[in-house]
KELUM-828748 format. One record per residue (C-alpha): x, y, z; residue in three letters. Coordinates in steps of 0.2 Angstrom, whole numbers, plus 2048, in hexadecimal, padded with zeros to 3 digits. Each point is the difference from the previous one (the first is absolute). Layout:
<rs>
XYZALA
...
</rs>
This chain:
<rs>
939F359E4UNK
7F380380DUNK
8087F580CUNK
8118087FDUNK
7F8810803UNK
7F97FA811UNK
8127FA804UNK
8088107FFUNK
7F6809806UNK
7FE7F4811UNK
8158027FFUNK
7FD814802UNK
7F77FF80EUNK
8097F280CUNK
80E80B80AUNK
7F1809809UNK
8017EC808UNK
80F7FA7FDUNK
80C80B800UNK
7F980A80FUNK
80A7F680DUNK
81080A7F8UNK
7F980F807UNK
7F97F9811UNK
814802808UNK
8048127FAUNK
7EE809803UNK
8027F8814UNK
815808801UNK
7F880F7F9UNK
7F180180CUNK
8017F280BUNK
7EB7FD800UNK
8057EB804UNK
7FE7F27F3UNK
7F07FC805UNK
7F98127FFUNK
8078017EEUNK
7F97EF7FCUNK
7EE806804UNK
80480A7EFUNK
8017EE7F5UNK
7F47F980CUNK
7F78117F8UNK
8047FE7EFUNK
7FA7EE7FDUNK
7EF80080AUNK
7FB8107F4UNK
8097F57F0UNK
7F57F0802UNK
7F080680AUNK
7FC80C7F3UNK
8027F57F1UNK
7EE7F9801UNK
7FD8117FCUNK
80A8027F0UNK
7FE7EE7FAUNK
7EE805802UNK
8048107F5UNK
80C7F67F4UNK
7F17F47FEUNK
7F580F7FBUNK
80A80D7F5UNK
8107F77FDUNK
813801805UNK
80780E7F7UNK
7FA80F80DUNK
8027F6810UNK
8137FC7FDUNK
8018137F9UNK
7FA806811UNK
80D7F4809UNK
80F8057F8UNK
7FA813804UNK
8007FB813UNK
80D7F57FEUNK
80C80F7FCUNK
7F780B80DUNK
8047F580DUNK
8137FC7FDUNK
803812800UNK
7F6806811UNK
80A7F1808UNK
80F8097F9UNK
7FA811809UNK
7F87F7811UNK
808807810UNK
7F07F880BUNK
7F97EE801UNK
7EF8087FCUNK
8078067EFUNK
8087ED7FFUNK
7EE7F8801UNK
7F980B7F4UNK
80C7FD7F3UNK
7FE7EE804UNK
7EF8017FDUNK
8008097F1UNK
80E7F47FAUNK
7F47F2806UNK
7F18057F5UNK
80C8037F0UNK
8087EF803UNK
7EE7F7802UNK
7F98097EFUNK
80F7FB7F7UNK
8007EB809UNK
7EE7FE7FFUNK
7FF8057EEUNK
80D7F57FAUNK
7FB7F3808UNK
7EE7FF7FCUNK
8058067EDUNK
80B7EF800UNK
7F47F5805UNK
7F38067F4UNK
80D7FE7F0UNK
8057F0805UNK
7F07F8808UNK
8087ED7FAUNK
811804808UNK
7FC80A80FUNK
80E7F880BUNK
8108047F4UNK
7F78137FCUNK
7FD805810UNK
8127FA804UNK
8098097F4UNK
7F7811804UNK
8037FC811UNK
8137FF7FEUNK
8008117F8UNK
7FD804813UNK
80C7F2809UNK
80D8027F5UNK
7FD8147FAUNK
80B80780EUNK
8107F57FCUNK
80780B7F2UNK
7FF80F80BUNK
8027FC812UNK
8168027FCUNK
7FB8157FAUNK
7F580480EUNK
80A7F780CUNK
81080A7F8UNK
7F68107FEUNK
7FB7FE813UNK
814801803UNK
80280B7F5UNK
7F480D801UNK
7F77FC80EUNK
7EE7F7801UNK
7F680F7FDUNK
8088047EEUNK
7FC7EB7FCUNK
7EE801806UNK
7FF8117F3UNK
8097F77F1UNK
7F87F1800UNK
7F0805803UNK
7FE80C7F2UNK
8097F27F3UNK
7F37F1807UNK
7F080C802UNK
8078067EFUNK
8007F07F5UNK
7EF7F9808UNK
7F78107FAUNK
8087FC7EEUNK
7FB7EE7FDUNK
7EE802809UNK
7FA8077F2UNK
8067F17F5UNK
7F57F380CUNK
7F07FA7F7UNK
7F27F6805UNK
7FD7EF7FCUNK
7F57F87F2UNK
7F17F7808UNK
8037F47F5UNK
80F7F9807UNK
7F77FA80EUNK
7F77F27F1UNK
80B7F4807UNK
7FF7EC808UNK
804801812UNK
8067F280AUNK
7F77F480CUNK
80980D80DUNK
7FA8117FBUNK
7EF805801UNK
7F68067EEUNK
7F680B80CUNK
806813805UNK
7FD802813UNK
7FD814803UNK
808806810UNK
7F07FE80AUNK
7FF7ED7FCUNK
8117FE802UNK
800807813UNK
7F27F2804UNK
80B7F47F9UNK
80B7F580EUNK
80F7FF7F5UNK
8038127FFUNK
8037FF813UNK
80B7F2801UNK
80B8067F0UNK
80281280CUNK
8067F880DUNK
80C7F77F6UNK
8068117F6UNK
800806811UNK
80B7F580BUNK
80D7FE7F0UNK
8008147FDUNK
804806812UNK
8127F87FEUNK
8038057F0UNK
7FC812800UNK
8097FE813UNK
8117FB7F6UNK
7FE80B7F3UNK
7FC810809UNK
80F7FB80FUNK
80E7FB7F6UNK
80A80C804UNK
7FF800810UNK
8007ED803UNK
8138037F8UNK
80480F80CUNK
7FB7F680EUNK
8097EF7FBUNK
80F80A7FCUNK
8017FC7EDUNK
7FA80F7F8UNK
8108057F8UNK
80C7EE801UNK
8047FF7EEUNK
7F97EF7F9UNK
8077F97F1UNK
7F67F47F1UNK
7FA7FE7EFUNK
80F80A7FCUNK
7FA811808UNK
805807811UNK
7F480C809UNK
7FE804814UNK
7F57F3806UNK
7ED809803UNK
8038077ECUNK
8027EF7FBUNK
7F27F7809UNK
7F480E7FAUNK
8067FE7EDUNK
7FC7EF801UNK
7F2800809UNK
7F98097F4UNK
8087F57F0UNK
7F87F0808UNK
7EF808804UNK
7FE8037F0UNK
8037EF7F9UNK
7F87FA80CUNK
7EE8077FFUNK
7FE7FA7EDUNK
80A7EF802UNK
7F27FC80EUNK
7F38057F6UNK
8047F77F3UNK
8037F180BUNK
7EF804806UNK
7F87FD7F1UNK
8077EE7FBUNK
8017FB814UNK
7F4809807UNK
7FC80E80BUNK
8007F9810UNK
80E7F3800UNK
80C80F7F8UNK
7FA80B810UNK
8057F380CUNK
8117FD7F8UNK
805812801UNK
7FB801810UNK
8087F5809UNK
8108027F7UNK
7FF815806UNK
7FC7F8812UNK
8107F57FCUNK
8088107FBUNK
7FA80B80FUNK
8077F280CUNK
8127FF7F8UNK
800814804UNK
7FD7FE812UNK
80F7F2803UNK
80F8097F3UNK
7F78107FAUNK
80F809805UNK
80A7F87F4UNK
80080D7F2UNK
8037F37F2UNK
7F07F6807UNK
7F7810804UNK
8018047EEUNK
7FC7EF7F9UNK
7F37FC80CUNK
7F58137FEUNK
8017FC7EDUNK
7FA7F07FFUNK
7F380580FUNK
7FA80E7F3UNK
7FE7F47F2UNK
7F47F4808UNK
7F680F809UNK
7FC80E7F3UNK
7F67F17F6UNK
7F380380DUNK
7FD8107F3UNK
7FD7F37F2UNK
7F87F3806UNK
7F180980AUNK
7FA80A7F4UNK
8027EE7F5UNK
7F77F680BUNK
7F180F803UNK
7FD8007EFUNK
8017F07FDUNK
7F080080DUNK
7FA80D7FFUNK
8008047EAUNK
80480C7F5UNK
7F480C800UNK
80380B80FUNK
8137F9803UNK
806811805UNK
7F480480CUNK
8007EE807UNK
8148007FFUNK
80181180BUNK
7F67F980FUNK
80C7F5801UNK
80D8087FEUNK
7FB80A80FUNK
8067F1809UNK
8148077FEUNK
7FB811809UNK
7F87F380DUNK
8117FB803UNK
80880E7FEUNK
7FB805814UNK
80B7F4806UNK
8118097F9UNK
80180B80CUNK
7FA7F280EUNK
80E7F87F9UNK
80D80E801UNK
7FC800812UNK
7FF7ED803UNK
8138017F8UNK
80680E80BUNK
7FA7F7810UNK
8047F17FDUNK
80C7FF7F0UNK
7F97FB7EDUNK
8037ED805UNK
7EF802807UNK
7FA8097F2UNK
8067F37F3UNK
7FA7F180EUNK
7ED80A7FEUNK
8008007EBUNK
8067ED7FFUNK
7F07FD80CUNK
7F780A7F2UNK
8057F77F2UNK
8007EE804UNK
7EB806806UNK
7FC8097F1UNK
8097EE7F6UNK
7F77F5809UNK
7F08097FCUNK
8028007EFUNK
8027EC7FEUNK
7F27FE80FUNK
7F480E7FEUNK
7FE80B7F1UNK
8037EF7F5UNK
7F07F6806UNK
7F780F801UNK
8058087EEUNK
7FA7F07F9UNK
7F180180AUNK
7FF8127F7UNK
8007F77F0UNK
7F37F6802UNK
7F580A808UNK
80080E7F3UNK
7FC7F47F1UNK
7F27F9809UNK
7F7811804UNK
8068097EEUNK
7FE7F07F5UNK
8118027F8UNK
80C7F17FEUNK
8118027FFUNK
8048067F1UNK
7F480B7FDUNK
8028157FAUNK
80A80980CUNK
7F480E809UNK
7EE7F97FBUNK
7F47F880EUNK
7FA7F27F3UNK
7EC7FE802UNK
</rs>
């Protein structure tokens, strides 16, 4: 029930990301600030989501998640409807901060909290939560893209806002903490029985080496998934009708409702293939298939049947970045302090967020070929690393910490054995 809980609420909040590259287009023919000037607005929104949620795991850690989601979907809310009211890019940014906070309360929470209930299955629990965001914004990217038509993006940005702030505030108050017992568990010969506080974790090499990682497969993503809409415009396929699975849409509608499906079966599938395969070799498979993915885009991208198939499956293999990191940290880092240790890290997405509007410049110059050509780069790097560097090094990890805590594997999860 608590991981359901998580799951909807991580669904209320994920058009503040991905459905935002529906409004980018009609804020610009209304005000004509430039991609790139609106996009400092996500670039915004993210950096304030995931650098602040050391800060809130820390508080989750301390008092619990039911009043830090609670705040979230209050500013969740608020900033959806100041979007709806903004007539300046100053107003933009501020919404986008306020949306950035709310969005960080609600992800960091959620997180954490499902890592703590299911320290034995940590791969599969963070995934399913996570696909509460990847896969939160298919069922409503078709009403605001037909209330955007309709009614004009201000009315959306009202609407939505108040029913998404709305049903956060109500299930934060059904969001306990989790026994201590259920951390009484055997962990593996790859987890660690010892919980790293924040301090100890920032001494540790593998923190570093897991941010670049997040880092280098995050810029792409967030990239796609805050330019789709104008990659379309500018390939000429926004609005060619595709065809498939027995449905018919314009082709951007489409890509971005299956995007979204296959992000959200793809965050838990990876975890769960994360804990039988393990974290590392999973990392590396999705990685290079989304640079395979990413390279198929720069040849026949304007293919609207490819675009569509190729951005899906793209989406599939990168939102498990979002199950397997906080995995794989709490795997080396324990249990105790998961949400505190999982929010550092997660600071590597706003890290990468800096380059989407790097990227929206990049692609006006000198075309999204190039910008697609810079992510493969990305992820064949952050795949290699994972076979060749953070493998060696976690083991390394391993060994190290039993030997200076005198627990073997197998020992009670969050104790330091004397």
């Amino acid at each position: 029930m608590q991981l359901f809980i998580g799951v909807l609420c991580m669904a209320c909040v994920a058009n503040l990301q991905y459905g935002w590259t529906l409004f980018v287009n009609p804020i610009d023919a209304k005000y004509h600030w430039g991609r790139a000037a609106i996009q400092v607005a996500f670039s915004t929104f993210v950096l304030i989501e995931t650098w602040l949620i050391p800060v809130e795991g820390y508080l989750v850690d301390k008092y619990g998640p039911r009043g830090v989601v609670l705040g979230g979907g209050v500013l969740v809310g608020l900033a959806w409807v100041i979007n709806s009211y903004a007539t300046t890019l100053g107003v933009l940014y501020f919404a986008a901060a306020l949306g950035g906070i709310g969005t960080g309360c609600v992800y960091g929470t959620c997180v954490g909290n499902a890592l703590k209930w299911f320290p034995g299955r940590r791969g599969i629990a963070a995934g399913i939560t996570a696909a509460g965001f990847g896969a939160g914004a298919a069922l409503s990217i078709q009403p605001i893209s037909h209330m955007i038509n309709s009614s004009g993006y201000e009315q959306a940005f009202f609407v939505f806002g108040l029913i998404q702030g709305g049903i956060v505030i109500v299930l934060s108050f059904l969001l306990l903490v989790a026994p201590e017992n259920l951390a009484a568990v055997k962990v593996k010969a790859n987890q660690t029985a010892y919980g790293y506080t924040p301090a100890e974790v920032l001494r540790s090499p593998v923190f570093y080496v897991l941010y670049i990682m997040f880092v280098l497969i995050a810029a792409g993503g967030l990239t796609m998934a805050a330019s789709m809409a104008p990659i379309a415009k500018d390939l000429k396929i926004e609005k060619i009708p595709v065809e498939m699975l027995g449905m018919a849409m314009p082709a951007l509608v489409f890509a971005l409702t299956l995007n979204r499906i296959f992000d959200g079966v793809g965050r838990p599938f990876f975890g769960w293939l994360s804990d039988h395969i393990g974290r590392e070799y999973t990392m590396a498979i999705a990685f290079f298939v989304g640079a395979a993915c990413l390279f198929t885009l720069s040849q026949s991208g304007s293919n609207p049947v490819v675009f569509v198939l190729v951005t899906a499956l793209y989406f599939g293999v990168y939102g498990e970045i979002f199950s397997l990191f906080p995995a794989t940290q709490g795997d080396t880092f324990g249990s105790k302090f998961a949400a505190s240790n999982a929010g550092m890290l997660y600071t590597a997405k706003g890290t990468g967020s800096l380059l989407v509007p790097i990227a929206a410049g990049i692609a006006k110059t000198h075309g999204w070929g190039s910008v697609f050509s810079l992510f493969v780069s990305c992820n064949v790097i952050a795949g290699l690393m994972a076979l060749f560097v953070l493998k060696p090094m976690r083991i390394k990890h391993f060994a190290k910490t039993r030997e200076v805590s005198g627990a073997a594997p197998g020992a009670v999860a969050g104790t330091r054995t004397t």
